[in-house]
C-alpha positions as CSV (number, residue, x, y, z in Angstrom):
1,X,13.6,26.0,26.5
2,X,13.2,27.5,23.1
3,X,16.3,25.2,21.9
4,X,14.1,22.7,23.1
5,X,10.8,23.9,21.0
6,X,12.6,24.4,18.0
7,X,13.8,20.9,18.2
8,X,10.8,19.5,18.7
9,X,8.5,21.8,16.2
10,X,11.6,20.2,13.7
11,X,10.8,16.8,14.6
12,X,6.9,17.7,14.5
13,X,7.6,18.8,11.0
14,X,9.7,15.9,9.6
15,X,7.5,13.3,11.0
16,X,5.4,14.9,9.2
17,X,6.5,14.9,5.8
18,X,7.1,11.1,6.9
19,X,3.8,10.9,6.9
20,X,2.9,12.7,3.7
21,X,5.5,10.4,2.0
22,X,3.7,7.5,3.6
23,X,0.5,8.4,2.1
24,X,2.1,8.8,-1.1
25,X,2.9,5.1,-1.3
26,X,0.2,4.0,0.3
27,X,-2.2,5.6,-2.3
28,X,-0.3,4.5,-5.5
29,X,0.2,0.5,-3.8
30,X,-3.9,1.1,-3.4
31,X,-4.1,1.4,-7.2
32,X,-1.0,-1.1,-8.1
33,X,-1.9,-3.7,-6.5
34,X,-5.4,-4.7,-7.8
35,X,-4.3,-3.7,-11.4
36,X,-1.5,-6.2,-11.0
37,X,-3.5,-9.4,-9.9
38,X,-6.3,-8.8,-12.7
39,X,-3.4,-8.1,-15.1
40,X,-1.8,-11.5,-14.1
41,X,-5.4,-13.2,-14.0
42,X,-5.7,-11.7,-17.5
43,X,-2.5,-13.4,-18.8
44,X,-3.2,-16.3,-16.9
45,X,-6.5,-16.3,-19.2
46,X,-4.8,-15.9,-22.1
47,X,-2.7,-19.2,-22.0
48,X,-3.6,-22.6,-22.1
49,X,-5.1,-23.0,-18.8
50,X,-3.5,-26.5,-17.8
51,X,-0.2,-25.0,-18.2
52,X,2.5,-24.3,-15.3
53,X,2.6,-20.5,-16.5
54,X,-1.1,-20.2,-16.1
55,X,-0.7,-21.6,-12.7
56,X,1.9,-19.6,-11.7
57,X,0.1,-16.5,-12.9
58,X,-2.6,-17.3,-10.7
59,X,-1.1,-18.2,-7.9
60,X,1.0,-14.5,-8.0
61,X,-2.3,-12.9,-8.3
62,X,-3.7,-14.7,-5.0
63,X,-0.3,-13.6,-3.5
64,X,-1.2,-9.8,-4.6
65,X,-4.4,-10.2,-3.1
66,X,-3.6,-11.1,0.2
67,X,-0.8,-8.3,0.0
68,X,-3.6,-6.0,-1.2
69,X,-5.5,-7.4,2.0
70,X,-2.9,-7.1,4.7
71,X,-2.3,-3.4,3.3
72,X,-5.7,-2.0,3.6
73,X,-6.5,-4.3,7.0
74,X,-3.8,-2.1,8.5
75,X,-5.1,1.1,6.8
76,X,-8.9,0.3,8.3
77,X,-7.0,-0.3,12.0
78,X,-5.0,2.6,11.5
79,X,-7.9,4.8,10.8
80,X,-10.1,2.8,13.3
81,X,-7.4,4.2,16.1
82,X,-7.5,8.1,15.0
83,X,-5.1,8.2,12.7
84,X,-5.3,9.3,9.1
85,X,-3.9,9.5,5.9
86,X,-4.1,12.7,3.8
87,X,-2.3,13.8,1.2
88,X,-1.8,17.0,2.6
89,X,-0.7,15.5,6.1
């Protein structure tokens, strides 16, 4: 029985630091992710706006967005269920 506790106080403990690594990525992708669509709306600005670069620019930065979307839609259910994502998980 105490083989048993040990093994699962382990397992407690790594998903833990799962979950703390997790929270890690999900934190910096919160800032990334809206600094790269206004940085490609910014270039996409900055040249001619008819051209296929601009375009392609843009259409990256609706891509991020709905990325950016998707990400915090399963953050809000996540949360919505009980869970939660600390730093110090």
């Amino acid at each position: 029985m105490k083989q048993s506790l040990n093994s699962a106080r382990q397992q407690k403990e790594a998903l833990r630091e799962d979950n703390r690594r997790l929270a890690e990525i999900i934190d910096q992708d919160d800032r990334l992710l809206p600094a790269l669509v206004q940085s490609a709306r910014d270039c996409a600005a900055d040249i001619e706006e008819t051209g296929s670069e601009a375009c392609t620019l843009r259409e990256t930065a609706r891509q991020l967005e709905e990325i950016h979307a998707e990400r915090m839609a399963a953050i809000a259910q996540y949360r919505q269920h009980g869970g939660t994502l600390h730093k110090d998980v």
